[in-house]
N, C-alpha and C positions, 0 to 999 in steps of 0.2 A: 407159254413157251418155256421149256425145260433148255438149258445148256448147260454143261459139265463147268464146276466150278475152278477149275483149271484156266478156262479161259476169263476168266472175271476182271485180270487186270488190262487185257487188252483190251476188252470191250469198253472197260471204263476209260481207258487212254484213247479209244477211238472217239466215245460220245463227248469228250469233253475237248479233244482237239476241234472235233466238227463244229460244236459249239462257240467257243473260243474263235476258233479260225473266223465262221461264219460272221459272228459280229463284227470284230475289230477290223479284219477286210471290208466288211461295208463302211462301216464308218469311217475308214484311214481312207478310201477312196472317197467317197460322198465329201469327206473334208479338202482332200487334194485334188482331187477334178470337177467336184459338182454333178449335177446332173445333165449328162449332155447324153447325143447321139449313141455314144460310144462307151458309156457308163458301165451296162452290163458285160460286155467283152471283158475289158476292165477290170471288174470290180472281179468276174470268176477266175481269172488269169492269176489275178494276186488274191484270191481266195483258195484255188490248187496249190498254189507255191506253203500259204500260210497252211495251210492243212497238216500238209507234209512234216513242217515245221514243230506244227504245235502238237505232232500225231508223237515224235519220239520226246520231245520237253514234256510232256501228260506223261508218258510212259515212266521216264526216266527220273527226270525232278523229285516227284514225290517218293521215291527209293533212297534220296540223297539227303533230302530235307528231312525225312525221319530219323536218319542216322545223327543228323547236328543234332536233331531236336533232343534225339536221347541222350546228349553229352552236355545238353543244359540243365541246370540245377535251377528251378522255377521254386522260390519262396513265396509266401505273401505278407506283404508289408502288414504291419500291427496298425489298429486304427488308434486313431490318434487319442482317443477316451481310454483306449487303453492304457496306450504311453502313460499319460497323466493318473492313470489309478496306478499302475507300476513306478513311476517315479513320485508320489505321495506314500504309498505305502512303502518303500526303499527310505522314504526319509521319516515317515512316521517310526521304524524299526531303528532306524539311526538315535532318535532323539530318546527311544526306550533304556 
């Protein structure tokens, strides 16, 4: 299946609203009503609503989250053998 990559970010806001949606309506219902009679009505009712929901949060979210993300300054901590070969040799250079 060929699709113009133009649409790449709807498509992926779609499969992962469906996604998303699909599970956590099942299990937020299975957890608050159980399985009764009436389960499936249910469970798709508040599966449409959560779709909708999680169709513009997919969409939207990760546009917004990329933006913090690039205004965070990510270091990596020094390991700790380091530290100790840096603070012996700072003091072996000291006692020279």
């Amino acid at each position: 299946m060929k699709i113009n990559v133009k649409y790449r970010n709807i498509i992926y806001a779609c499969l992962m609203a469906f996604c998303m949606s699909f599970f956590i309506s099942f299990i937020l219902v299975s957890i608050n009503r159980g399985y009764d009679h009436q389960f499936l009505s249910a469970w798709l009712k508040t599966w449409s609503q959560a779709f909708i929901c999680a169709f513009f949060g997919a969409y939207f979210f990760p546009r917004v989250i990329q933006q913090i993300m690039r205004r965070i300054n990510f270091v990596e901590k020094p390991l700790m053998i380091e530290k100790d070969l840096l603070e012996k040799k700072t003091m072996d250079d000291a006692s020279s």
